[in-house]
PDB file with one MODEL, atoms N, CA, C and O in Angstrom:
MODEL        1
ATOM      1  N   UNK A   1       0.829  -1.202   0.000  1.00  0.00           N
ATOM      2  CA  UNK A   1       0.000   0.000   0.000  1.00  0.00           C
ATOM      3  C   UNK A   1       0.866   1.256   0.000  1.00  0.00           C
ATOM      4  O   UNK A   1       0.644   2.146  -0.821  1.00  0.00           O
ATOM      5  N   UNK A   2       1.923   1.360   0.967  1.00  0.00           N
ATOM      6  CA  UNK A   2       2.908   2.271   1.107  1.00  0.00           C
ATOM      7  C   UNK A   2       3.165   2.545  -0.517  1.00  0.00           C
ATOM      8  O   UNK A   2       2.747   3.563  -1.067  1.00  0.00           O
ATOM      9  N   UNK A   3       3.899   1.515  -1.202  1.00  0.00           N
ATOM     10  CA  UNK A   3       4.844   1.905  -2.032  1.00  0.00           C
ATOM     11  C   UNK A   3       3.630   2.268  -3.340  1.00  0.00           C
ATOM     12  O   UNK A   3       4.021   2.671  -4.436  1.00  0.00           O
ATOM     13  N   UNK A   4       2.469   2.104  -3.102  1.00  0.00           N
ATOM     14  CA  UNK A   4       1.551   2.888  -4.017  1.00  0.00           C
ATOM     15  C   UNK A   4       1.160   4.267  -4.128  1.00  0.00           C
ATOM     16  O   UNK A   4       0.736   5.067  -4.963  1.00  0.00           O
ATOM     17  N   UNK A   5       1.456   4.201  -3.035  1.00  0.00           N
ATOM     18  CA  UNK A   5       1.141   5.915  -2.376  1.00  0.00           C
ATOM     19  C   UNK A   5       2.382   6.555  -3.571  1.00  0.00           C
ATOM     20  O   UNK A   5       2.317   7.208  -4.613  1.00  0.00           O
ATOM     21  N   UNK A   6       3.034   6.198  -3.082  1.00  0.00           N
ATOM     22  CA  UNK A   6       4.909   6.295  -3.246  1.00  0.00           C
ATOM     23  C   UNK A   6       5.010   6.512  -5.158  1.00  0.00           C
ATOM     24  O   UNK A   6       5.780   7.260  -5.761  1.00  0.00           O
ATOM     25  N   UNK A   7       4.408   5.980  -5.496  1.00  0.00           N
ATOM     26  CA  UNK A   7       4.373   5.900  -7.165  1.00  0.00           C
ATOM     27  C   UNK A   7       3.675   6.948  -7.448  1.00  0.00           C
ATOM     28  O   UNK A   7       3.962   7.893  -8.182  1.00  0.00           O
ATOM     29  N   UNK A   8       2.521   6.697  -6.688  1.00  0.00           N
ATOM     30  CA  UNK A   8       1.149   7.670  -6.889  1.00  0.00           C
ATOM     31  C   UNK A   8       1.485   9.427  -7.234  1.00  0.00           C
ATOM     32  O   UNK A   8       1.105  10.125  -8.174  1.00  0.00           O
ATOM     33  N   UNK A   9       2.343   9.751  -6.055  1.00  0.00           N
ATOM     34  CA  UNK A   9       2.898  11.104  -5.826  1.00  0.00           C
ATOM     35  C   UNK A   9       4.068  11.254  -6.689  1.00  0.00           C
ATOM     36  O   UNK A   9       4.176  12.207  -7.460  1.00  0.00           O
ATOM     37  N   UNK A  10       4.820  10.466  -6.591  1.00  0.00           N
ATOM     38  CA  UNK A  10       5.789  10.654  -7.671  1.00  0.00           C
ATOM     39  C   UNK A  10       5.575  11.083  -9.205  1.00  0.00           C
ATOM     40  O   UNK A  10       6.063  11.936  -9.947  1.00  0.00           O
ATOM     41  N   UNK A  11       4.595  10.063  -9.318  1.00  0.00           N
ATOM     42  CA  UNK A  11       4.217  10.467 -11.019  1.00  0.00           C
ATOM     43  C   UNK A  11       3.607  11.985 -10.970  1.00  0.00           C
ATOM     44  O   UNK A  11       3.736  12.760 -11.918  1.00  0.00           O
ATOM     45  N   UNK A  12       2.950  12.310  -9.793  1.00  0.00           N
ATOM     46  CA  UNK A  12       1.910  13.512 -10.040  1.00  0.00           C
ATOM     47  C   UNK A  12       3.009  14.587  -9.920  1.00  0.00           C
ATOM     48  O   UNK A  12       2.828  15.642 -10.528  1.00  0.00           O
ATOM     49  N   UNK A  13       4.236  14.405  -9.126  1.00  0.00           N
ATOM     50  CA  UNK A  13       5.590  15.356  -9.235  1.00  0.00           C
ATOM     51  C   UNK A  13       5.680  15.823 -10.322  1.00  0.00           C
ATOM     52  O   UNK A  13       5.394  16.922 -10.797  1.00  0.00           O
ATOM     53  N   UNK A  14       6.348  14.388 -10.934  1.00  0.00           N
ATOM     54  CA  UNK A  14       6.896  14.686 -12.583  1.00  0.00           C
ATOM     55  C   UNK A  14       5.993  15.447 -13.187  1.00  0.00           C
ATOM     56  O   UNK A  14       6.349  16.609 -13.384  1.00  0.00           O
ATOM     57  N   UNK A  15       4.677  15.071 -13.624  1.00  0.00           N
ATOM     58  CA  UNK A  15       3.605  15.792 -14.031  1.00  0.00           C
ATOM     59  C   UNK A  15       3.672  17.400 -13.820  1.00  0.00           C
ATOM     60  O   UNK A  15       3.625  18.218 -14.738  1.00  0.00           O
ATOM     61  N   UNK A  16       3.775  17.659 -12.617  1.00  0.00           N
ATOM     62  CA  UNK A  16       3.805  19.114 -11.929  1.00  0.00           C
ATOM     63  C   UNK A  16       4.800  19.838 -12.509  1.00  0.00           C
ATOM     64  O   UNK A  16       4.714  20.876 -13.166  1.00  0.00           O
ATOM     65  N   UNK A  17       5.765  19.187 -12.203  1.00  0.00           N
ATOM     66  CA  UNK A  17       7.780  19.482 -12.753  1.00  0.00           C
ATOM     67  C   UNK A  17       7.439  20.054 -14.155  1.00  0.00           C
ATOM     68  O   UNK A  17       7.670  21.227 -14.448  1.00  0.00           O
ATOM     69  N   UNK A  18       6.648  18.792 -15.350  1.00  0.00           N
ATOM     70  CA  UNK A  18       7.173  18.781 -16.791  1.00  0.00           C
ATOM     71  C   UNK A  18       5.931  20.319 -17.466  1.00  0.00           C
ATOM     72  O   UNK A  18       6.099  20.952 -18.508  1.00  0.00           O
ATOM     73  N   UNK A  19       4.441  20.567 -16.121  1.00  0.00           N
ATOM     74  CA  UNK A  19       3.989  21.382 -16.736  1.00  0.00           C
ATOM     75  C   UNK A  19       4.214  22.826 -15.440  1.00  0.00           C
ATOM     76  O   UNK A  19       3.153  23.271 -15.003  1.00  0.00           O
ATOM     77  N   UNK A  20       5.390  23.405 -14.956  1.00  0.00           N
ATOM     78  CA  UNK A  20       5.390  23.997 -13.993  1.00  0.00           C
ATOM     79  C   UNK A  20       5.506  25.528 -15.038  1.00  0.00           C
ATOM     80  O   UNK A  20       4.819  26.488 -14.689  1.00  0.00           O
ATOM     81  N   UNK A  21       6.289  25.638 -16.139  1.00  0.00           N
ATOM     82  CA  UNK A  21       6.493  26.837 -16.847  1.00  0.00           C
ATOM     83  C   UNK A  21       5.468  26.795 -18.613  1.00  0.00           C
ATOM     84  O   UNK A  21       4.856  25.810 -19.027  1.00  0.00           O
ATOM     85  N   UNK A  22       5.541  27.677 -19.077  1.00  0.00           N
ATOM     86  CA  UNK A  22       4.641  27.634 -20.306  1.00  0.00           C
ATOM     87  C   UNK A  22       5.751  26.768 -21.418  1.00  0.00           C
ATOM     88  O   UNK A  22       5.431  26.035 -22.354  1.00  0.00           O
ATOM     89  N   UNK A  23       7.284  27.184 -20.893  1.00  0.00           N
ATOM     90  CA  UNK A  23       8.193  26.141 -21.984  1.00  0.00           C
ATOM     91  C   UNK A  23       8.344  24.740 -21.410  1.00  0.00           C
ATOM     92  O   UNK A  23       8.464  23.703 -22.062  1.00  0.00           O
ATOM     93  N   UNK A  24       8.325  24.845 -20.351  1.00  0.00           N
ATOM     94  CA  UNK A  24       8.250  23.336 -20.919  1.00  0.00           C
ATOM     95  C   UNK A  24       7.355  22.395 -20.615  1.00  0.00           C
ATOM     96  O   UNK A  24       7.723  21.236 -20.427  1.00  0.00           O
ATOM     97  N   UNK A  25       5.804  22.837 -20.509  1.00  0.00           N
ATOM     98  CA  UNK A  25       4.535  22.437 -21.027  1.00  0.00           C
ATOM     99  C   UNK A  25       4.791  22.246 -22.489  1.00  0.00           C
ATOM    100  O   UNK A  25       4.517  21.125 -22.918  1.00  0.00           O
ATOM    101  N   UNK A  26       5.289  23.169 -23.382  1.00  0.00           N
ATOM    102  CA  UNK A  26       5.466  22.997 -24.815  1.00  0.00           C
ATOM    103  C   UNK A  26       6.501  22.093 -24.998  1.00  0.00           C
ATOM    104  O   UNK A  26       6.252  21.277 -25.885  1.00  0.00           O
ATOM    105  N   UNK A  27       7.703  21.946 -24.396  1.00  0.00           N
ATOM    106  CA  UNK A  27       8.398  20.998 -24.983  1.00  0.00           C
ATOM    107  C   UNK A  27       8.093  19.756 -24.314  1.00  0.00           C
ATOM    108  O   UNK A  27       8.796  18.862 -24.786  1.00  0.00           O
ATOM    109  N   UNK A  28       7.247  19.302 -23.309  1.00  0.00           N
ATOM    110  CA  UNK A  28       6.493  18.134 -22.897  1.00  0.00           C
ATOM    111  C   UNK A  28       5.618  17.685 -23.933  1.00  0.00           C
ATOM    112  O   UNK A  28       5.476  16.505 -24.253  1.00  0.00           O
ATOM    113  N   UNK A  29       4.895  18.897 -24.572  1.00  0.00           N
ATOM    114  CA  UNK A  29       3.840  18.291 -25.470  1.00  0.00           C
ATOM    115  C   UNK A  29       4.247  18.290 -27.016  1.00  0.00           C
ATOM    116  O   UNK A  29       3.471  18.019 -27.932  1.00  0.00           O
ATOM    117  N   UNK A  30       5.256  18.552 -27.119  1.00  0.00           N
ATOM    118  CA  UNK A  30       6.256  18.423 -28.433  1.00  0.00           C
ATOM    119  C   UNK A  30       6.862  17.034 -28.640  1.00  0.00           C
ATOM    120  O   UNK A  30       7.042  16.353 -29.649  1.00  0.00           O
ATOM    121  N   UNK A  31       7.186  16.796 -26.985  1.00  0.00           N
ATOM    122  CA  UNK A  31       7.651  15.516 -27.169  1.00  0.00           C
ATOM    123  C   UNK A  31       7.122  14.200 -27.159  1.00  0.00           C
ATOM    124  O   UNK A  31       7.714  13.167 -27.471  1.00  0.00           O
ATOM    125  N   UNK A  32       5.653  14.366 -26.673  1.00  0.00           N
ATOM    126  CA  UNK A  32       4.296  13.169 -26.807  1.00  0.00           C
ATOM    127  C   UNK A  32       3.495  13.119 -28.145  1.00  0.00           C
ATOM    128  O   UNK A  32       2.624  12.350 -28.551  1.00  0.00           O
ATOM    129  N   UNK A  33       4.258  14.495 -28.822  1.00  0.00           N
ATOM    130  CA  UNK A  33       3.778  14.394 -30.134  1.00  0.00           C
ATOM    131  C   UNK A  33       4.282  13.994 -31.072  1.00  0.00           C
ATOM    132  O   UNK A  33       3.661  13.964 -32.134  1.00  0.00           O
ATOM    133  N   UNK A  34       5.655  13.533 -30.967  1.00  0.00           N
ATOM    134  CA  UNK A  34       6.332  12.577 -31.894  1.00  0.00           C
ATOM    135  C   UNK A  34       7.445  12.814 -32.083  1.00  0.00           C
ATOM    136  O   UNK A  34       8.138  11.971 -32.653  1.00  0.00           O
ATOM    137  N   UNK A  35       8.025  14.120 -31.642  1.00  0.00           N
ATOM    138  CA  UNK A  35       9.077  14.718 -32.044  1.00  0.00           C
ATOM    139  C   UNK A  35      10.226  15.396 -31.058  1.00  0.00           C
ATOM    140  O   UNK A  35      10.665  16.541 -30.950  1.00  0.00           O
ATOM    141  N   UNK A  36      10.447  14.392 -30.527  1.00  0.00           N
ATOM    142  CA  UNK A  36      12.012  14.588 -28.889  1.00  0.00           C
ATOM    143  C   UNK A  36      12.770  15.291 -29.668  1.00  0.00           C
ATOM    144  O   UNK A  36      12.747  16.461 -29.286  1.00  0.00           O
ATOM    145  N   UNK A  37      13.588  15.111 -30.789  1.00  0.00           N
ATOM    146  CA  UNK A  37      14.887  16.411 -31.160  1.00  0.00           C
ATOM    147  C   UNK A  37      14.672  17.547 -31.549  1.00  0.00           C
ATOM    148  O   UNK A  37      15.571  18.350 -31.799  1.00  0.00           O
ATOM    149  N   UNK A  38      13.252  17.819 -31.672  1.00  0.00           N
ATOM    150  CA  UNK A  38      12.721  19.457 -31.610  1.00  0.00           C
ATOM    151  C   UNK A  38      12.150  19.891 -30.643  1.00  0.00           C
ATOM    152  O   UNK A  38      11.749  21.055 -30.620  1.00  0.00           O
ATOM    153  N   UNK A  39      11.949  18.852 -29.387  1.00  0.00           N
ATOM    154  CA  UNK A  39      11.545  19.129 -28.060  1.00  0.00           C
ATOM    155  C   UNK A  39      12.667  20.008 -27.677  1.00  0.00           C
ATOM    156  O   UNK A  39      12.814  21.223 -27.551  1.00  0.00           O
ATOM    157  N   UNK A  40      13.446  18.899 -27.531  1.00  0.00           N
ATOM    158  CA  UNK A  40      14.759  19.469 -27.047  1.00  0.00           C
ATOM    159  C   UNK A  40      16.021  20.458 -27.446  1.00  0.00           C
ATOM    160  O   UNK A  40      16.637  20.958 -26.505  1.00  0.00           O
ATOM    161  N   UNK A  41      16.396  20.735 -28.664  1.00  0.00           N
ATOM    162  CA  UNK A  41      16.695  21.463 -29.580  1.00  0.00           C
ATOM    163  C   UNK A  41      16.272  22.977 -29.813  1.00  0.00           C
ATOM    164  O   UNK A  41      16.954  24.000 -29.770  1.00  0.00           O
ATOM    165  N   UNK A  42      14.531  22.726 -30.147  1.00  0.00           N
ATOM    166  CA  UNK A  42      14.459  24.104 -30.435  1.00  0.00           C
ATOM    167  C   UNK A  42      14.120  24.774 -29.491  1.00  0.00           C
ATOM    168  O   UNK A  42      13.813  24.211 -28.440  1.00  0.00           O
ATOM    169  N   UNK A  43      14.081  26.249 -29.616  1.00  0.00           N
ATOM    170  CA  UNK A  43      14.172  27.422 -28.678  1.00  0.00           C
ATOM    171  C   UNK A  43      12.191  28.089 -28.702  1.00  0.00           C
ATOM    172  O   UNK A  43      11.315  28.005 -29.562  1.00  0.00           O
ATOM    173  N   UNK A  44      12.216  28.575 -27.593  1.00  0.00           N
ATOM    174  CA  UNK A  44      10.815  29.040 -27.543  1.00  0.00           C
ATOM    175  C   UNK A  44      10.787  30.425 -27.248  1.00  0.00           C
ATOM    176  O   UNK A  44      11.451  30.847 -26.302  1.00  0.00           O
ATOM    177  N   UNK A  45      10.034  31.255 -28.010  1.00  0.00           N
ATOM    178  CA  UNK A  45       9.508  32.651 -28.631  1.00  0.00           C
ATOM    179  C   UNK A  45       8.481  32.944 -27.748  1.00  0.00           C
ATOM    180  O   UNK A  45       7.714  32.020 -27.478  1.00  0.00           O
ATOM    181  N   UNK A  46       8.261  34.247 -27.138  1.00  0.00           N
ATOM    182  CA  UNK A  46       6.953  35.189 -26.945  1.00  0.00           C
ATOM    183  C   UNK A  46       6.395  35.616 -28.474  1.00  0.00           C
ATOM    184  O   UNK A  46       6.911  36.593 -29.019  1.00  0.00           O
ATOM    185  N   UNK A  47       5.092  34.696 -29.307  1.00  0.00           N
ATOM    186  CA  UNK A  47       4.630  35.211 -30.589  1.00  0.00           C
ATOM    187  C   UNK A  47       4.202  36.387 -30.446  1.00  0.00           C
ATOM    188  O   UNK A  47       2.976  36.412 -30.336  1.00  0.00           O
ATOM    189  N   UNK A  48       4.912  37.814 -30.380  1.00  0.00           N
ATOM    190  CA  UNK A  48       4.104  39.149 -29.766  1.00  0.00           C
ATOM    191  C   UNK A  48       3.318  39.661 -30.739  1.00  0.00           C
ATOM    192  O   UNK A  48       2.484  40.496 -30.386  1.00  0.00           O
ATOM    193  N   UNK A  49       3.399  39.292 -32.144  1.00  0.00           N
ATOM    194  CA  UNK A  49       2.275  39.741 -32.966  1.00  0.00           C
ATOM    195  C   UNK A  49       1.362  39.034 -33.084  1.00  0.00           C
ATOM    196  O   UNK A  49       0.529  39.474 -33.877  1.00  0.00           O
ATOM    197  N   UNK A  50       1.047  37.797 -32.498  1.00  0.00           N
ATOM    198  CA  UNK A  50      -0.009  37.065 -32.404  1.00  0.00           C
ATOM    199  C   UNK A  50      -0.795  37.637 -31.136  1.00  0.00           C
ATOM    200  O   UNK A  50      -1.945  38.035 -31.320  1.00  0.00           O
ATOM    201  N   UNK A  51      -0.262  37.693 -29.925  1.00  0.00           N
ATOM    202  CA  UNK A  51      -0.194  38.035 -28.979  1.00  0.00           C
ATOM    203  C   UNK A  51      -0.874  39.686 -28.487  1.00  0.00           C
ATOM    204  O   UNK A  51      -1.335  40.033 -27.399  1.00  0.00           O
ATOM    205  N   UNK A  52      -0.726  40.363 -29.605  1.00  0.00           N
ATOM    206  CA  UNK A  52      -0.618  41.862 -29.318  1.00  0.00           C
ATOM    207  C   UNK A  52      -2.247  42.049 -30.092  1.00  0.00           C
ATOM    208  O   UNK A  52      -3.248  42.570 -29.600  1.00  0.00           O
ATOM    209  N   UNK A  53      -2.054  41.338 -31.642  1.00  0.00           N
ATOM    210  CA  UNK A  53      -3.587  41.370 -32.531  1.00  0.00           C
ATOM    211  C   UNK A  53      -4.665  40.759 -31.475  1.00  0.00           C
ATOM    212  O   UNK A  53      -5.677  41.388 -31.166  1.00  0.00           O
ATOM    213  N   UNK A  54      -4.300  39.255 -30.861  1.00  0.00           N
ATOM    214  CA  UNK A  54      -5.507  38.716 -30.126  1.00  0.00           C
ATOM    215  C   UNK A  54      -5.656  38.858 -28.936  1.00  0.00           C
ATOM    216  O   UNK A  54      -6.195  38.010 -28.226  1.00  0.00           O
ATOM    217  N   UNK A  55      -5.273  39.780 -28.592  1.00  0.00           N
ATOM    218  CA  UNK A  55      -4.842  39.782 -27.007  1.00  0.00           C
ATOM    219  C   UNK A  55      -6.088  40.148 -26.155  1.00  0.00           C
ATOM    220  O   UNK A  55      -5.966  39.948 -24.946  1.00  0.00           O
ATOM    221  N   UNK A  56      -6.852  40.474 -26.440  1.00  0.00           N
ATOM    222  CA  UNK A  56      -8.341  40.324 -25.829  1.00  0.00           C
ATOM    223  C   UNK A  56      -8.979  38.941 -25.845  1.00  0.00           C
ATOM    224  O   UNK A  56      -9.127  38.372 -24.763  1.00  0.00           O
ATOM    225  N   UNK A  57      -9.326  38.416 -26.841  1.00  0.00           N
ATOM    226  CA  UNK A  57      -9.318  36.789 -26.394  1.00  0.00           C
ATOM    227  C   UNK A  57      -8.402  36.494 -26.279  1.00  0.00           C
ATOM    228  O   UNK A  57      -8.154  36.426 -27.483  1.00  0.00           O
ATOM    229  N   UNK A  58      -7.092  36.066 -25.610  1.00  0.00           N
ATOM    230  CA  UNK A  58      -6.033  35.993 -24.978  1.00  0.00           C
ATOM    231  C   UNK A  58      -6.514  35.763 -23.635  1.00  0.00           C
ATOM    232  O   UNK A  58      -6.671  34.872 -22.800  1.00  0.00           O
ATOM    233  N   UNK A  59      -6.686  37.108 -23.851  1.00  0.00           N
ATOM    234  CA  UNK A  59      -7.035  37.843 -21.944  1.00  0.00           C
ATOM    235  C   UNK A  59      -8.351  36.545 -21.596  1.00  0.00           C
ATOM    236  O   UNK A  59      -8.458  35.887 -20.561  1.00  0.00           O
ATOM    237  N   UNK A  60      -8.858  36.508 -22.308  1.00  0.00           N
ATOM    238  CA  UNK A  60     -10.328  36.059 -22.036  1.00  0.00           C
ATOM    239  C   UNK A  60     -10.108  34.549 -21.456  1.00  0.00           C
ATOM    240  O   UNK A  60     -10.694  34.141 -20.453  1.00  0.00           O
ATOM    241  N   UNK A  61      -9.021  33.639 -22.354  1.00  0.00           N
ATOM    242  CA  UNK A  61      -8.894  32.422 -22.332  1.00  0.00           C
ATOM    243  C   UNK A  61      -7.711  32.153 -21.134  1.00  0.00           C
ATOM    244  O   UNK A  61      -7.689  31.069 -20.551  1.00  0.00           O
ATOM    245  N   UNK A  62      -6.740  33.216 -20.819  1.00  0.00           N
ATOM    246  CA  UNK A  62      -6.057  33.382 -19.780  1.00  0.00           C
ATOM    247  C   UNK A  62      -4.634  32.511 -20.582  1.00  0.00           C
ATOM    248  O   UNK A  62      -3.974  31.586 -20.110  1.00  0.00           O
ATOM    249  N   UNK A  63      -4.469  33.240 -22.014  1.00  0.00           N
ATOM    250  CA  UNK A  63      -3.572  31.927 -22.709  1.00  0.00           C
ATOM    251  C   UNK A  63      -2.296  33.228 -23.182  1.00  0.00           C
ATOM    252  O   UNK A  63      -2.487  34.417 -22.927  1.00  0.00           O
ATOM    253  N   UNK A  64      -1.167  32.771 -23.814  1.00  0.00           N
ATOM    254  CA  UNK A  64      -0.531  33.407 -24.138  1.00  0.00           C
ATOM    255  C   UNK A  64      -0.032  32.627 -26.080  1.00  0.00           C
ATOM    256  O   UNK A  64      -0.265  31.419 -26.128  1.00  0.00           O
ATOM    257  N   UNK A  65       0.318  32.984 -26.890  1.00  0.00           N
ATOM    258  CA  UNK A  65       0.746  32.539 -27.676  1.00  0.00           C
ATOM    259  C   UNK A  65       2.608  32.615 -27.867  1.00  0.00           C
ATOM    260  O   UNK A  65       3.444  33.508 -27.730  1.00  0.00           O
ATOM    261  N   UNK A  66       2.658  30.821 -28.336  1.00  0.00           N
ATOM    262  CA  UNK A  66       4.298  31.099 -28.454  1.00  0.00           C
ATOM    263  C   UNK A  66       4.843  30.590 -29.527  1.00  0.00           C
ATOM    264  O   UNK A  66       4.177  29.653 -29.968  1.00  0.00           O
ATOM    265  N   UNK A  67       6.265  30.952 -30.428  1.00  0.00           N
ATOM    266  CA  UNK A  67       6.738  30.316 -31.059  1.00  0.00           C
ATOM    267  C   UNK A  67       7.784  29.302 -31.268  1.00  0.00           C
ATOM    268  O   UNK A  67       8.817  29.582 -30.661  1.00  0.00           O
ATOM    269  N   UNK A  68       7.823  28.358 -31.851  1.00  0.00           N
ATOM    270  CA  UNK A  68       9.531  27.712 -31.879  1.00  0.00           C
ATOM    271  C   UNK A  68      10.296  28.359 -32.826  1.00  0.00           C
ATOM    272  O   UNK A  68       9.788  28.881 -33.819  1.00  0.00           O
ATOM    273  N   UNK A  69      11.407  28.365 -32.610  1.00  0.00           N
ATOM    274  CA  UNK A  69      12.829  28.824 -33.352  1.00  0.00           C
ATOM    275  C   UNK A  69      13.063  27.844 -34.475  1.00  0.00           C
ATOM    276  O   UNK A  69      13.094  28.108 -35.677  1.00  0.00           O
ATOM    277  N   UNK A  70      13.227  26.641 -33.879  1.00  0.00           N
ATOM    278  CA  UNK A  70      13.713  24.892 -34.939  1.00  0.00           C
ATOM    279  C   UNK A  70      12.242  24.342 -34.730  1.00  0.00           C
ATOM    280  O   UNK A  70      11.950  23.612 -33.783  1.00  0.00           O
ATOM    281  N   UNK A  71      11.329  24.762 -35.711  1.00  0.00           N
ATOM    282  CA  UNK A  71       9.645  23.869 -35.523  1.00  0.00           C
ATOM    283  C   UNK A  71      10.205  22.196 -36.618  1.00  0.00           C
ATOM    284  O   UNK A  71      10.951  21.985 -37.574  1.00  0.00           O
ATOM    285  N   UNK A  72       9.279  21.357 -35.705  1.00  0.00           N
ATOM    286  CA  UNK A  72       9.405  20.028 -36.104  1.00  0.00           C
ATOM    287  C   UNK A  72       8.612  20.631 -37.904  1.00  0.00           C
ATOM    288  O   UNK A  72       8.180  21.779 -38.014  1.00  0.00           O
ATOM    289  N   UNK A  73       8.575  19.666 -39.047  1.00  0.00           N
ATOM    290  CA  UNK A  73       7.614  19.352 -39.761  1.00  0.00           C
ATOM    291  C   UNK A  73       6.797  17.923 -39.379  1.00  0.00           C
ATOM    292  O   UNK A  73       7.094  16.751 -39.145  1.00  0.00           O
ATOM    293  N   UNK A  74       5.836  18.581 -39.445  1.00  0.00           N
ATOM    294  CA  UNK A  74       5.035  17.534 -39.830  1.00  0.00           C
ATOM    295  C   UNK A  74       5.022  16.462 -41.051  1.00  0.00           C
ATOM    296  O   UNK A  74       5.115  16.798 -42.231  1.00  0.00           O
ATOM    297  N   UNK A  75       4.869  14.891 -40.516  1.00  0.00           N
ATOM    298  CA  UNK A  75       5.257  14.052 -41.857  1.00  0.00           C
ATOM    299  C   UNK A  75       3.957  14.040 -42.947  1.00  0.00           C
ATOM    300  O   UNK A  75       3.996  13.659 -44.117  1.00  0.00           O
ATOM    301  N   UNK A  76       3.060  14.452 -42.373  1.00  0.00           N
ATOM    302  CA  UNK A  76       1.946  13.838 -43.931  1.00  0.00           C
ATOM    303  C   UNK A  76       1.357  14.855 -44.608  1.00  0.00           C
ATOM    304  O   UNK A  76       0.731  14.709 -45.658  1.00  0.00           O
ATOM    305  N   UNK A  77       1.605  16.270 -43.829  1.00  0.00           N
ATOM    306  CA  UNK A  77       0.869  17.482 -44.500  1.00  0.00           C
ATOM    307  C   UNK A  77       2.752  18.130 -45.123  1.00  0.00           C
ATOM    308  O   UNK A  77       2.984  18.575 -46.247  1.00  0.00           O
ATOM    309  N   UNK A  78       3.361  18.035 -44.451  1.00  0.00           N
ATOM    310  CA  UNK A  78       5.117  18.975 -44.606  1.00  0.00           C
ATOM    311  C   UNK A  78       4.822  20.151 -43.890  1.00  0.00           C
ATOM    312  O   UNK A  78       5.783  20.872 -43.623  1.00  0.00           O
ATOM    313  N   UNK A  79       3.563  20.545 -43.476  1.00  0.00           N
ATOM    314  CA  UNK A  79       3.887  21.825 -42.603  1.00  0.00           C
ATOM    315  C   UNK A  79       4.412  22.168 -41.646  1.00  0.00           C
ATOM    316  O   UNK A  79       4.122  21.295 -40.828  1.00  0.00           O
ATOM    317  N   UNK A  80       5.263  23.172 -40.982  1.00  0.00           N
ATOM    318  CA  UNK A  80       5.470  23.356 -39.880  1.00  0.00           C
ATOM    319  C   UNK A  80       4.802  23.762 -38.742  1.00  0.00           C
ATOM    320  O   UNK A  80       3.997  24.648 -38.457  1.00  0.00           O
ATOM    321  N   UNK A  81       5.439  22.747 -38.103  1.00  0.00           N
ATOM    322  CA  UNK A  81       4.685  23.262 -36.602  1.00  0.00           C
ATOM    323  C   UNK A  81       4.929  24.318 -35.431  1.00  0.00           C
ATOM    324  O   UNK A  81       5.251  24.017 -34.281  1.00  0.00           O
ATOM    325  N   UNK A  82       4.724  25.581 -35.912  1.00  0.00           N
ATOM    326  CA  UNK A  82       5.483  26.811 -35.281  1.00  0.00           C
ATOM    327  C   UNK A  82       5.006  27.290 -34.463  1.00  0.00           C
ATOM    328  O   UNK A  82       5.701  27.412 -33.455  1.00  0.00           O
ATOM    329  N   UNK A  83       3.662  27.798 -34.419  1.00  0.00           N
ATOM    330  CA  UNK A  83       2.913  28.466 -33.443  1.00  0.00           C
ATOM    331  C   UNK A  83       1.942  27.734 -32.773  1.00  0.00           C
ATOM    332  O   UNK A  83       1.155  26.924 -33.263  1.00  0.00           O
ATOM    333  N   UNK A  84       2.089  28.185 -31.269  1.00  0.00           N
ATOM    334  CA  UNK A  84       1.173  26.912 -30.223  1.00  0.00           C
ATOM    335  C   UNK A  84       0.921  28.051 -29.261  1.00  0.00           C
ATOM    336  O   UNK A  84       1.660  28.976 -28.925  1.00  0.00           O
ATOM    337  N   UNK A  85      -0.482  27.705 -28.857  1.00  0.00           N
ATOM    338  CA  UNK A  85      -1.165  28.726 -27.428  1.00  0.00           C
ATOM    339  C   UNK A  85      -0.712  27.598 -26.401  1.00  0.00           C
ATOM    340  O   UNK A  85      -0.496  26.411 -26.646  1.00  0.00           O
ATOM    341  N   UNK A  86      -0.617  28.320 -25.102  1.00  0.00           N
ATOM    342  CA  UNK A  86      -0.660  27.972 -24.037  1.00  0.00           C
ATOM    343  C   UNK A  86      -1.426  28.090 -23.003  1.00  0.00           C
ATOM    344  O   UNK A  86      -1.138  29.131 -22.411  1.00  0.00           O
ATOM    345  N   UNK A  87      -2.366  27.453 -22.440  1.00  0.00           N
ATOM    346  CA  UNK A  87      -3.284  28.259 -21.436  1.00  0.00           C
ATOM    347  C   UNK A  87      -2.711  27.920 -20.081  1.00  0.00           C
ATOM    348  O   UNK A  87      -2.151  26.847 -19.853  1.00  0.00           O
ATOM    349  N   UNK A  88      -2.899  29.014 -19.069  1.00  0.00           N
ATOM    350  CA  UNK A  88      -3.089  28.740 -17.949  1.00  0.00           C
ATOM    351  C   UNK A  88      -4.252  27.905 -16.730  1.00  0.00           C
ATOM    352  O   UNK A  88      -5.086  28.506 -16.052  1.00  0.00           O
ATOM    353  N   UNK A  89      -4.087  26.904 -16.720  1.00  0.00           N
ATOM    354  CA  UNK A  89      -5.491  26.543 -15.770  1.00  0.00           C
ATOM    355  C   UNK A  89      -5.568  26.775 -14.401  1.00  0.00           C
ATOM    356  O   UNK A  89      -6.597  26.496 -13.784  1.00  0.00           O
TER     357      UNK A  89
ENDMDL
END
C-alpha cells in the first residue's frame, strides 16, 4: 500500500515538474507528439504579434501565444509546426 502511495505522488511530481512553466509544457507536449529532437533542440519565442492582434481573447482564455525557433515538420501534411497557445489553468 505504502509503495503505491509512493508511485502515486511521484508520477503527479513529474507531471507538476514537466507542466510547472509555459516552456516546458510545450516541450512536454512536443515531445508526446512525436518529435524529442525538436523538443529538445528548439528554442521558444513570446509570438508578440499574435499576442498583441488577439490579445483580448487571450485575456479572455487566460492563454498566451508562443513560437519555436527549430519547428518540427510535420510528416503527412510537410507543414510546420510553429505556433502553439498555451493556457493557464
Amino acid at each position: 500500500m505504502k509503495k503505491k502511495v509512493i508511485i502515486i505522488v511521484s508520477f503527479l511530481g513529474v507531471i507538476i515538474l514537466l507542466h510547472s512553466t509555459p516552456s516546458m509544457a510545450l516541450k512536454t507536449h512536443i515531445f508526446f507528439m512525436g518529435y524529442p529532437k525538436a523538443a529538445i533542440s528548439s528554442g521558444i519565442i513570446e509570438d508578440k504579434e499574435h499576442n498583441e492582434v488577439d490579445k483580448d481573447k487571450f485575456a479572455e482564455l487566460n492563454a498566451k501565444a508562443y513560437a519555436l525557433t527549430n519547428p518540427p515538420v510535420e510528416k503527412a501534411t510537410q507543414g510546420e509546426l510553429r505556433n502553439y497557445l498555451v493556457r493557464k489553468i
